[in-house]
Backbone bond lengths (Angstrom), bond angles and torsions (degrees), N, CA, C in turn:
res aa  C-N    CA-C-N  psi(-1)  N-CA   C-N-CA  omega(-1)  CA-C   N-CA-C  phi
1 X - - - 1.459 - - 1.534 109.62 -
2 X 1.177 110.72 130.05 1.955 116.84 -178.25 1.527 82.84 -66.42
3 X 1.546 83.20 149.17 1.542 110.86 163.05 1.221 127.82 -43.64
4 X 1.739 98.74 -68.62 1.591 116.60 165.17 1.287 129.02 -87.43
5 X 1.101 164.08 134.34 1.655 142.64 -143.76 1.725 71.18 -147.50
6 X 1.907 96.64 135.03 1.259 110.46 164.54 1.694 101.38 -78.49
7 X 1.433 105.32 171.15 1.695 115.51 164.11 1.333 97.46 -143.90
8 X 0.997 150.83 -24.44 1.461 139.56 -165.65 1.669 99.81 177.98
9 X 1.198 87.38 167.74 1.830 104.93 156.10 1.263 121.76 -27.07
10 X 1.475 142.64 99.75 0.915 138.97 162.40 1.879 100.86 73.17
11 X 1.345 124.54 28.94 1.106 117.43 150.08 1.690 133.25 -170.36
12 X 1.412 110.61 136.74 1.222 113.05 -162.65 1.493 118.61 -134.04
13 X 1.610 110.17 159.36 1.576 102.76 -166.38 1.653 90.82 -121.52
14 X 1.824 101.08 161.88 1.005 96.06 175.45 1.746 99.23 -142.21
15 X 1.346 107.98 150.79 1.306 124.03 -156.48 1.871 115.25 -88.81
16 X 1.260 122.22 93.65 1.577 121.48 175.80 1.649 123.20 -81.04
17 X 1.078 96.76 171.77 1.465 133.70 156.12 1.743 102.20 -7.24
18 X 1.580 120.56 122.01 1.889 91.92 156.73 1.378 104.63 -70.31
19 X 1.531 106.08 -170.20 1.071 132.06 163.56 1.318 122.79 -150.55
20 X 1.263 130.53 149.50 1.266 135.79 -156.63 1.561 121.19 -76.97
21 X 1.278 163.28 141.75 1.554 134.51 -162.55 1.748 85.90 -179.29
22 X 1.620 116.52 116.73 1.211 124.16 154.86 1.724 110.90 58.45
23 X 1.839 101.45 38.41 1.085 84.35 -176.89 1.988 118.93 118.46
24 X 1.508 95.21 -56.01 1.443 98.99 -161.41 1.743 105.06 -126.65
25 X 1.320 101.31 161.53 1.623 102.34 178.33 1.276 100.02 -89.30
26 X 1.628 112.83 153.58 1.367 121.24 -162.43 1.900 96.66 -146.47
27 X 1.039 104.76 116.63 1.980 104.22 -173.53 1.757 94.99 -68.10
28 X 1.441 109.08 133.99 1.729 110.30 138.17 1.106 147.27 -74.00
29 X 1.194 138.98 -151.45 1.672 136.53 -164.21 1.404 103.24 149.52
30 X 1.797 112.33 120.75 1.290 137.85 162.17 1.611 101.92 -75.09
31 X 1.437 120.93 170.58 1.234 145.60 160.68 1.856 122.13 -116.60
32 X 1.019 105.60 78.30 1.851 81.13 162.80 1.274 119.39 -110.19
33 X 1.714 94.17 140.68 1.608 107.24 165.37 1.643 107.21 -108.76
34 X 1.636 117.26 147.18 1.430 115.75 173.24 1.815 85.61 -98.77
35 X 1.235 94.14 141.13 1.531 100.90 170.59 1.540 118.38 -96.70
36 X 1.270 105.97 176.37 1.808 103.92 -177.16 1.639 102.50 -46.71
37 X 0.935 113.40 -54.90 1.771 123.39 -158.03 1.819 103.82 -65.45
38 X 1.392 111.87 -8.51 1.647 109.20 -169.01 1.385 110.65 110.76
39 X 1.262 105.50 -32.97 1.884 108.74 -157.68 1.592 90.98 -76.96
40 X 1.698 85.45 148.91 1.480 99.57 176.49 1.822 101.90 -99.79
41 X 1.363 92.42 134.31 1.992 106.47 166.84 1.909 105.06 -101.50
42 X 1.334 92.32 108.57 1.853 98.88 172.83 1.558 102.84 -88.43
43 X 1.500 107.08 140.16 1.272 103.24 -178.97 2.101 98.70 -130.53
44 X 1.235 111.75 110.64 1.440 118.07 -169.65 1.243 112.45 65.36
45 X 1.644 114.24 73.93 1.252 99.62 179.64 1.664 115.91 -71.11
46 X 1.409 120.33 170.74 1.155 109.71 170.65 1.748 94.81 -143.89
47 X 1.674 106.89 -177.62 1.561 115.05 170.23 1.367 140.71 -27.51
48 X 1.252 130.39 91.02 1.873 98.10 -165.93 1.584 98.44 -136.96
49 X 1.003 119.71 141.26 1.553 142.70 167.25 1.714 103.86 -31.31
50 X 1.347 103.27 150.62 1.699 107.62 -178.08 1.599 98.18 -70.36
51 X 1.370 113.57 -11.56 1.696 107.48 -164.84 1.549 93.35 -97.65
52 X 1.037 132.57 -2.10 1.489 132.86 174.07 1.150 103.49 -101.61
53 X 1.594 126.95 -42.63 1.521 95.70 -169.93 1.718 111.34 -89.62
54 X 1.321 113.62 -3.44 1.411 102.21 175.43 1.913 113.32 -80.84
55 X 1.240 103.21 -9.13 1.336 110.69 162.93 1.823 119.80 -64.75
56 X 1.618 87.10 -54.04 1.397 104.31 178.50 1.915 112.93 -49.62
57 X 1.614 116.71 -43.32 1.288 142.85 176.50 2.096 88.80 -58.76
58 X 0.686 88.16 -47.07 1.809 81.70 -170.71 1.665 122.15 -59.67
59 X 1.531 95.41 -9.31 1.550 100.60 -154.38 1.693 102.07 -107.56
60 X 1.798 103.44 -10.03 1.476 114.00 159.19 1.404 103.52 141.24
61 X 1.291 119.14 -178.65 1.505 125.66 174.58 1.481 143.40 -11.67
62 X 0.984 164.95 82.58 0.799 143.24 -88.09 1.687 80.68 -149.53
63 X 1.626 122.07 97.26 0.986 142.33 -141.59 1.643 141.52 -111.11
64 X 1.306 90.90 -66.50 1.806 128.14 -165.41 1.098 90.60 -123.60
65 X 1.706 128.32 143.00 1.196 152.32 139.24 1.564 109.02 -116.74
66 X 1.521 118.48 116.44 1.452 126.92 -149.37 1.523 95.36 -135.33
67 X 1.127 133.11 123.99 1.725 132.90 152.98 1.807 113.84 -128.78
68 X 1.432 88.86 107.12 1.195 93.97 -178.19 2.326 119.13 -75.80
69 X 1.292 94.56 17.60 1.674 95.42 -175.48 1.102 88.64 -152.83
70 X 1.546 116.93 157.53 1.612 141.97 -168.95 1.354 84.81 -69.52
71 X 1.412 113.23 -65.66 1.270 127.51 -155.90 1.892 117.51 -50.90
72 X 1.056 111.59 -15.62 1.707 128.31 -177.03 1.903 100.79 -113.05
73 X 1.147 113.02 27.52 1.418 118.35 176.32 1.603 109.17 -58.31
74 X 2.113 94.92 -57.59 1.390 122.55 -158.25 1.650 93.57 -47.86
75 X 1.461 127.61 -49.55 1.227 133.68 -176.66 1.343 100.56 -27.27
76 X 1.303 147.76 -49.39 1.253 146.68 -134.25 1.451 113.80 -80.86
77 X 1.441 97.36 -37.04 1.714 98.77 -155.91 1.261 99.75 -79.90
78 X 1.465 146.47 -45.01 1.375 134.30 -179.76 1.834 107.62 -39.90
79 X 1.120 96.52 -31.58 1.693 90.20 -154.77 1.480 115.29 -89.58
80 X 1.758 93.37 -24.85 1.380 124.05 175.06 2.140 95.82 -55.36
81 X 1.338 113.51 -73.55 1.073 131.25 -168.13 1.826 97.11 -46.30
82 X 1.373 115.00 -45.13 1.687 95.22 176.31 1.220 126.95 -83.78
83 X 1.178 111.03 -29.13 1.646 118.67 160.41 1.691 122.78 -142.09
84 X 1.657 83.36 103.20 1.569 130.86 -172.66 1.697 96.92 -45.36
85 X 1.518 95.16 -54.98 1.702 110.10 -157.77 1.976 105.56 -60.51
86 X 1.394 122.39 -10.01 1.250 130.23 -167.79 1.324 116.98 -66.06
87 X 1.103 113.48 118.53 2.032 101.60 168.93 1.266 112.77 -85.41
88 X 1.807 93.03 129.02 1.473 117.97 -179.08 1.468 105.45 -72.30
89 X 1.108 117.06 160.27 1.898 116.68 151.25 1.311 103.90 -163.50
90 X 1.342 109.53 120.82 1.561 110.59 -179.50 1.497 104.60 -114.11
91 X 1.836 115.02 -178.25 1.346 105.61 168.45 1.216 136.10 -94.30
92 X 1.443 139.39 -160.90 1.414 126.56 -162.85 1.368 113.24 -54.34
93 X 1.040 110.12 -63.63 1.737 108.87 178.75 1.605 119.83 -0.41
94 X 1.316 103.56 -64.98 1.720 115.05 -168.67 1.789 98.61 -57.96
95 X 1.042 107.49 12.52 1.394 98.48 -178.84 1.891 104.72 -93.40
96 X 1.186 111.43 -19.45 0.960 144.67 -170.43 1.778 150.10 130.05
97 X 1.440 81.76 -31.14 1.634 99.89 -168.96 1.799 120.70 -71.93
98 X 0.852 83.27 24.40 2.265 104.00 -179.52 1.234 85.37 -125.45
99 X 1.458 118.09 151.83 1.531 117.27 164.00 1.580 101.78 -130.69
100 X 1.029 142.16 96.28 1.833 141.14 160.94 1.050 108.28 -110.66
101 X 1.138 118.71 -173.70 1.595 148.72 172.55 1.393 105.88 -64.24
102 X 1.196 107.40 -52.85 1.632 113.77 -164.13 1.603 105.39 -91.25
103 X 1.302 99.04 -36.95 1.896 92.09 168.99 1.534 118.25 -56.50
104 X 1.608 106.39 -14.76 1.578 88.62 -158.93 1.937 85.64 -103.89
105 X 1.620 118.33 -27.13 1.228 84.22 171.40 1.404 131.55 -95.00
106 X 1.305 106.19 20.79 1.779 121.82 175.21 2.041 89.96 -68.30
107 X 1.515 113.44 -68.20 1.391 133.00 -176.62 1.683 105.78 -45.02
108 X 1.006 93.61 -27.42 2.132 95.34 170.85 0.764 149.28 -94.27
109 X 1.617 98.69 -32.06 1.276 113.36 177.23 1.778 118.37 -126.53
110 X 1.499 95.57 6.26 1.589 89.72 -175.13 1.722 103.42 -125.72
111 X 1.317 108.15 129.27 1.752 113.61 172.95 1.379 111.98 -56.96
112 X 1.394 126.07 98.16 1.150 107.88 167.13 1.296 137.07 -76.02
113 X 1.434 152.92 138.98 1.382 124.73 -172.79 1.222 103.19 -100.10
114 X 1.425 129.39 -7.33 1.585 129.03 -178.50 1.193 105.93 -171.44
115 X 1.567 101.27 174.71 1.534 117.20 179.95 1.325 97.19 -126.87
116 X 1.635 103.61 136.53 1.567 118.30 156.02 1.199 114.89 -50.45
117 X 1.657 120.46 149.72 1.618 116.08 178.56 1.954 80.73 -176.58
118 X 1.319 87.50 -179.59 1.784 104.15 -165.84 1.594 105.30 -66.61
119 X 1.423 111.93 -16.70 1.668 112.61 -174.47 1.582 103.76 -114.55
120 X 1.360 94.47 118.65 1.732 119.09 -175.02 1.450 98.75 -67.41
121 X 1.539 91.50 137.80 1.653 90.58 -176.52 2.079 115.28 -68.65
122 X 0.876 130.83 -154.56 1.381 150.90 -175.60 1.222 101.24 -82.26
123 X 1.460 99.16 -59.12 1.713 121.88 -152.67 1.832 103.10 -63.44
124 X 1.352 100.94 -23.64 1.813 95.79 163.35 1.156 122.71 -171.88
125 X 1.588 103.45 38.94 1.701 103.24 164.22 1.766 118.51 -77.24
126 X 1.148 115.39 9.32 1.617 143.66 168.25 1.960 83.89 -60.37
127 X 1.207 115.56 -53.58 1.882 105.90 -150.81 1.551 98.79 -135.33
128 X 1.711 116.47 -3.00 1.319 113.33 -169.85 1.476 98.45 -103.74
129 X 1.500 124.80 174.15 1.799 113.27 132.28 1.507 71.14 -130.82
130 X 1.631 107.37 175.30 1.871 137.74 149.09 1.157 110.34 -147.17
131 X 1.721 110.67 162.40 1.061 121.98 177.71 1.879 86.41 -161.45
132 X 1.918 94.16 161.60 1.222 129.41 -174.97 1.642 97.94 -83.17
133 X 1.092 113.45 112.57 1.884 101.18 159.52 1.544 111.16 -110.49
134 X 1.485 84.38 88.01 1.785 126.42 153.09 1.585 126.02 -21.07
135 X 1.141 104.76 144.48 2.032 111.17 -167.93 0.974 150.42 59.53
136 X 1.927 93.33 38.45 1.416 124.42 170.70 1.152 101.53 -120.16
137 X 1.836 121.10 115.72 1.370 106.43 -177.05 1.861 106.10 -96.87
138 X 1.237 111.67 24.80 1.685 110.91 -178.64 1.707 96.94 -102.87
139 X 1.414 109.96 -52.04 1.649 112.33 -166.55 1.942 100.23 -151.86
140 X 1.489 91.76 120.06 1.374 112.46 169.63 1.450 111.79 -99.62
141 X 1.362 124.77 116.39 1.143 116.22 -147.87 2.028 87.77 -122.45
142 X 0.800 107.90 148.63 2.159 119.14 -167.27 1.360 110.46 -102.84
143 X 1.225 125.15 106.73 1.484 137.07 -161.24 1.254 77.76 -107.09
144 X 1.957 95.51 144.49 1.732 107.12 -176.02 1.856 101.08 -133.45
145 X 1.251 121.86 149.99 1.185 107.89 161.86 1.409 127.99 -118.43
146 X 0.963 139.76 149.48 1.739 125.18 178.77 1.390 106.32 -125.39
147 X 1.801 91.28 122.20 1.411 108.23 -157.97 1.378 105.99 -46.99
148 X 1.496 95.61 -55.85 1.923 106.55 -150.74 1.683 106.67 -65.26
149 X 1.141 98.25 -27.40 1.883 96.27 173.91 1.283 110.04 -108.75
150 X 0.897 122.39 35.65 1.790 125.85 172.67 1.497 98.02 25.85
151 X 0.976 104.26 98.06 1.952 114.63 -178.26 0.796 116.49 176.79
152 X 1.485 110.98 109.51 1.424 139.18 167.08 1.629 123.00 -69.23
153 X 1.404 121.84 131.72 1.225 112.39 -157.16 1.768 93.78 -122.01
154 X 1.124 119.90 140.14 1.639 133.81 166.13 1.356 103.98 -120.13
155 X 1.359 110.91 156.34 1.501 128.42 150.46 1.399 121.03 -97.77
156 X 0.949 129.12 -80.91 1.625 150.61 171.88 1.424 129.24 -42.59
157 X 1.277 84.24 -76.12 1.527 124.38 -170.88 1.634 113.47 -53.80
158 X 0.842 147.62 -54.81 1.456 163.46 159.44 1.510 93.90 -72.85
159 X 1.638 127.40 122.95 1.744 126.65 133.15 1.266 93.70 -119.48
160 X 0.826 113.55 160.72 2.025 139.96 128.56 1.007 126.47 -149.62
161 X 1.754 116.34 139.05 1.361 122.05 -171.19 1.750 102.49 -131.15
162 X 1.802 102.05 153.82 0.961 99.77 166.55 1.894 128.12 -70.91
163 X 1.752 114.50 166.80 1.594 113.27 169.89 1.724 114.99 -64.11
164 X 1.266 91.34 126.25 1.898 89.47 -177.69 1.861 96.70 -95.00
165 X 1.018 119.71 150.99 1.245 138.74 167.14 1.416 119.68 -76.07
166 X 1.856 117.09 109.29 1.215 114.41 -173.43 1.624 123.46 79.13
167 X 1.318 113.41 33.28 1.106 141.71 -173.81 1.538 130.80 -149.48
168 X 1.190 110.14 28.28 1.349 133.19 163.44 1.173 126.71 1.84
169 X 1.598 111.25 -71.72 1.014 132.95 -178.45 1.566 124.79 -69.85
170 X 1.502 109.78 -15.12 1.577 124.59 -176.95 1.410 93.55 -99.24
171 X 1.229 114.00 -37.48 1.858 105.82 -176.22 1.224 126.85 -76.19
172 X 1.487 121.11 -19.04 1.246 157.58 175.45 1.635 92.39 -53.61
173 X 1.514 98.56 -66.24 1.465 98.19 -145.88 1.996 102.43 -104.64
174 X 0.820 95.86 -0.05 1.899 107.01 146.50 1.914 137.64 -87.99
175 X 1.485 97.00 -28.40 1.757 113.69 134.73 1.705 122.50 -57.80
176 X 1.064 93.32 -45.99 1.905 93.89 -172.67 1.915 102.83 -78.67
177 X 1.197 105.00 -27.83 1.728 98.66 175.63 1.559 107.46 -89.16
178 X 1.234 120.99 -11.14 1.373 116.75 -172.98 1.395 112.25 78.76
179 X 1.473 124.61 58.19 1.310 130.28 -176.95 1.299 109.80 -140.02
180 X 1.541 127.81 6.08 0.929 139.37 -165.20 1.738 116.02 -93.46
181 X 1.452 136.81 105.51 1.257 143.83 176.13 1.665 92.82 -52.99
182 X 1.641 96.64 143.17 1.470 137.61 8.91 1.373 118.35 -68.41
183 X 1.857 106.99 -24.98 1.920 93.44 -163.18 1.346 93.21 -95.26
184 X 1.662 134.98 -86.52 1.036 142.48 164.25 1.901 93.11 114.60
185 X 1.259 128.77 -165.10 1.272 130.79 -166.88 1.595 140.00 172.55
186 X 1.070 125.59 -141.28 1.577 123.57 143.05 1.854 111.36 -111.83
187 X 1.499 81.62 123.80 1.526 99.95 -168.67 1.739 122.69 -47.34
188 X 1.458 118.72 147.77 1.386 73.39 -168.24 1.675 122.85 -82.18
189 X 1.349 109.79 -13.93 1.415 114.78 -178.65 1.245 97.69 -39.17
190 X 1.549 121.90 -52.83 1.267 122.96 -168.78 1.893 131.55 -59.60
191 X 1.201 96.60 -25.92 1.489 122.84 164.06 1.742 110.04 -65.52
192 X 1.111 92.03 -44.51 2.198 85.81 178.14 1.504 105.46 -63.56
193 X 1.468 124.04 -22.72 0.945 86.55 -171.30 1.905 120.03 -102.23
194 X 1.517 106.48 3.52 1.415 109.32 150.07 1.272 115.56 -42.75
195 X 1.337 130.81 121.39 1.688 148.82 165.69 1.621 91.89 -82.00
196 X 1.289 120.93 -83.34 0.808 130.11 -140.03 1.903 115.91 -101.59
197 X 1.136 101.62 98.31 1.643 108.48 -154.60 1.342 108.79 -71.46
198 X 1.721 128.35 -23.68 1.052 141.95 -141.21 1.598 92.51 -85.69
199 X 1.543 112.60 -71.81 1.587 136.17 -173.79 1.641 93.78 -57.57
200 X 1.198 135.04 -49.88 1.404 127.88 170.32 1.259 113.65 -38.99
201 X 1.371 114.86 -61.15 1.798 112.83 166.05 1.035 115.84 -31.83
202 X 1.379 107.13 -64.52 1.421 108.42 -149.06 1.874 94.96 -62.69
203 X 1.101 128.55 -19.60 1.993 116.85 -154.00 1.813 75.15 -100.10
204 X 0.896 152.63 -39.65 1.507 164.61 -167.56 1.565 87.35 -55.17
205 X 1.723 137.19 -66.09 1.030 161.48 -130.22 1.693 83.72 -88.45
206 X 1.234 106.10 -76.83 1.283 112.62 -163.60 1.512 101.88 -73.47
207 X 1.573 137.36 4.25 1.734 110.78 151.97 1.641 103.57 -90.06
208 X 1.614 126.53 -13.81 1.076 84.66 173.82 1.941 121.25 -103.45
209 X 1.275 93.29 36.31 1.322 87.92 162.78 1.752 102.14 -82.22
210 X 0.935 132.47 -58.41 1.200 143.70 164.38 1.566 106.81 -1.72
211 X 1.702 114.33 131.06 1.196 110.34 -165.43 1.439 98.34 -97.65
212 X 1.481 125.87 109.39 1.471 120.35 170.39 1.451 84.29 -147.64
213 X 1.653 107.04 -177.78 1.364 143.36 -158.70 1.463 125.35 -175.25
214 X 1.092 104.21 -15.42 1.990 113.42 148.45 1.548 103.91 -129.65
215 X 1.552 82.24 169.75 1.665 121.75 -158.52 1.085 103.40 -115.82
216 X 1.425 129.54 113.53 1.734 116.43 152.59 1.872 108.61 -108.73
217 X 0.900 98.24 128.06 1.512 97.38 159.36 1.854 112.16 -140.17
218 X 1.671 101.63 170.98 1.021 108.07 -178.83 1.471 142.05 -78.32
219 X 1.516 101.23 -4.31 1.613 89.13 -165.73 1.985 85.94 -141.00
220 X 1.350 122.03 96.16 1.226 111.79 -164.52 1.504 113.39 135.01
221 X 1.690 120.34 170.10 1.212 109.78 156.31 1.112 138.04 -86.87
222 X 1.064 127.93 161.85 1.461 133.74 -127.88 1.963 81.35 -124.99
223 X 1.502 125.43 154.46 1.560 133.90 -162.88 1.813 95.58 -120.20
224 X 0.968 100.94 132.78 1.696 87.50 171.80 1.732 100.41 -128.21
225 X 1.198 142.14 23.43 1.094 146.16 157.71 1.052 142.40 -146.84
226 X 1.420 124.07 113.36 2.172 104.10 -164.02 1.377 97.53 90.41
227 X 1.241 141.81 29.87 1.578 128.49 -163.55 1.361 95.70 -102.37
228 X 1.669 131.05 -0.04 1.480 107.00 175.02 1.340 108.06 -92.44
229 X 1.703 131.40 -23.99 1.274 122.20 165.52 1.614 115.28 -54.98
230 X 1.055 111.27 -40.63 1.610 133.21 173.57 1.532 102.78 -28.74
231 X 1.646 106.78 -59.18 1.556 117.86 -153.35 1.440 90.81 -89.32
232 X 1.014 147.77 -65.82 1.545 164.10 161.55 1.653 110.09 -13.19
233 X 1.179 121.35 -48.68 1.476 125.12 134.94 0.911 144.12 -24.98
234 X 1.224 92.68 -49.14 2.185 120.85 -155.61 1.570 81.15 -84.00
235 X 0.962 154.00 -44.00 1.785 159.73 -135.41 1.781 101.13 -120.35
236 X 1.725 95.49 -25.06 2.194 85.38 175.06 1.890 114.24 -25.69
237 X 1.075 113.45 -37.31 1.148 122.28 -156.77 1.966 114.81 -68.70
238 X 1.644 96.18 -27.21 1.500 90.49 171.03 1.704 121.96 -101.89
239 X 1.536 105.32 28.95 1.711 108.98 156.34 1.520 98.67 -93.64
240 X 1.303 130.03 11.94 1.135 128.52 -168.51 1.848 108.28 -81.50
């Protein structure tokens, strides 16, 4: 598997480290987009070899540090610590109103230069859009789109994984959350904690007006065709 895996025009993901979660290992995944101007926007960075990131350095600016979920904060600080000069931007949470472990040492130890919110900054609504998907009062997590490659990006919210062989007990219980390839989804733990089903629609509504046709997300495989029926699916669950 290449290091860096193109996805489109001017953007590519690159594949990390698992990590451990409820039990089970779960693979990561960075996002980069090069923007009009050269500069690169990282979205969750994660671990990567000196031979990856001088690749990564080749592909332009080296720019944006972006986490669209509380929960992908921790990502920050390695990268933070090698390059100081980077603008952070995380999502609402760091404002305070999430309380974790990792929110509070994102808030301590990391400069933020902004907060995610429904209005895309300057710095790359030229190649970006975002939006808040609303009526989760634990974690508001910032769905992004990139125009030029029609690709919609998640963290959280969307997994699916393939059946592992001889693993029963992990496949079992990735069927029962709805994470299980071919379809896979929003998990359901993750569904309890929507309160409010209505305002969820509505931010659900307005990405798929949004013109894309692949999927990147972080923890899973990633769709590169047909991905708005994909997502439109993935959400059946709050006409419920």
């Amino acid at each position: 598997m290449p290091l860096i895996q193109n996805f489109g025009k001017n953007i590519w993901i690159v594949d990390g480290p698992k990590v451990k979660d409820m039990g089970f290992m779960f693979p990561t995944r960075m996002t980069i987009i090069r923007l009009s101007n050269d500069k690169l926007w990282i979205s969750s960075p994660i671990p990567i070899k000196t031979q990856t990131l001088k690749k990564i350095k080749s592909l332009g600016k080296l720019s944006y540090l972006v986490v669209g979920t509380p929960r992908h904060l921790w990502r920050l600080e390695s990268w933070n610590k090698k390059f100081p000069e980077l603008k952070l931007w995380g999502p609402p949470q760091i404002n305070g109103n999430f309380i974790t472990k990792s929110v509070l040492v994102g808030k301590a130890d990391l400069p933020f230069e902004g907060v995610l919110s429904n209005n895309t900054p300057d710095i790359w609504s030229k190649d970006i859009e975002q939006i808040i998907i609303e009526g989760n009062p634990f974690i508001k997590e910032v769905a992004f789109l990139h125009k030029k490659s029609k690709t919609l990006i998640l963290d959280d919210l969307i997994q699916r994984y393939p059946i592992e062989k001889n693993k029963k007990i992990r496949n079992a219980f990735l069927k029962f959350e709805d994470m299980l390839e071919p379809n896979g989804g929003v998990p359901k733990d993750i569904r309890l904690t929507f309160t409010n089903k209505e305002i969820t629609r509505k931010s659900i509504d307005k990405i798929l007006k949004w013109n894309f046709n692949k999927l990147i997300i972080a923890h899973g495989k990633c769709i590169d065709k047909d991905a708005k029926s994909f997502v439109r699916n993935a959400f059946n669950w709050l006409k419920d």
